[in-house]
C-alpha positions in Angstrom: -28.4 16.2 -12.8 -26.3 17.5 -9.9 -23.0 19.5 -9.5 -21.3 18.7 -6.5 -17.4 19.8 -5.8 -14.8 16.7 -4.4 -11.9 16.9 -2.8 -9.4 14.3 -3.6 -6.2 13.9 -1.3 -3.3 11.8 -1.3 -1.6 12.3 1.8 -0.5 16.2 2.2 -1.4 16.9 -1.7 -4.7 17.9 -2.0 -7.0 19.5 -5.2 -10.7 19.6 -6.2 -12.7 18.8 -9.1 -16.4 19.8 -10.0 -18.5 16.9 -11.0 -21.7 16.6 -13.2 -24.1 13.5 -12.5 -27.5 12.3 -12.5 -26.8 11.8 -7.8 -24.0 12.7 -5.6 -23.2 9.0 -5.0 -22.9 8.6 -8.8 -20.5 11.9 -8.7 -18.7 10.5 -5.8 -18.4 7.0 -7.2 -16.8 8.7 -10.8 -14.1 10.5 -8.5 -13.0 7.8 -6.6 -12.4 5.8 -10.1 -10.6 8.3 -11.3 -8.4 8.8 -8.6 -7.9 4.7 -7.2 -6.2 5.1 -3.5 -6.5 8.3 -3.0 -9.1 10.0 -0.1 -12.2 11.7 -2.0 -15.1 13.3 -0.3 -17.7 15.8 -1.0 -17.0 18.8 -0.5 -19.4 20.7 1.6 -21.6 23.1 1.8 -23.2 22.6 -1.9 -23.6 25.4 -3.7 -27.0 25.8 -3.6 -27.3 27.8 -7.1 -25.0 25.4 -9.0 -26.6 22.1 -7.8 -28.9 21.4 -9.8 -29.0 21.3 -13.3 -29.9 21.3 -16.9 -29.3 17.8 -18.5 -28.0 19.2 -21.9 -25.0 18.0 -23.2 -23.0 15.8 -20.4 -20.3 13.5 -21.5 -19.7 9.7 -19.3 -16.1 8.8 -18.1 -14.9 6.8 -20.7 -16.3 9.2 -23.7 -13.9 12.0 -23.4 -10.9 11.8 -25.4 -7.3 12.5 -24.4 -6.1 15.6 -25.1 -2.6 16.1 -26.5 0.1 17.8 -24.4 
């Protein structure tokens, strides 16, 4: 498993989000999903320390429930 940070834009608005996934391409591909129409890339350089790791507990898009405003 990898943690890689993405930046999503949508024209001047821009944020990022940290992503958990067994590849960056997987990571990448989950972002870009989430966010249809909007510019995502990977954020660069990786934290080399925070890369790479443990496979414990990670939950799939789709799994996670909504939570209540």
């Amino acid at each position: 498993m990898v943690k890689i940070s993405v930046e999503v834009s949508n024209g001047a608005a821009r944020f990022r989000v940290s992503v958990q996934a067994r590849s960056i391409e997987r990571a990448l591909e989950l972002v870009e999903r989430l966010n249809p129409g909007k510019g995502c890339k990977v954020r660069f350089p990786l934290d080399a320390e925070a890369f790479f790791i443990d496979e414990g507990v990670v939950a799939e898009v789709g799994t996670l429930g909504k939570v209540a405003a």
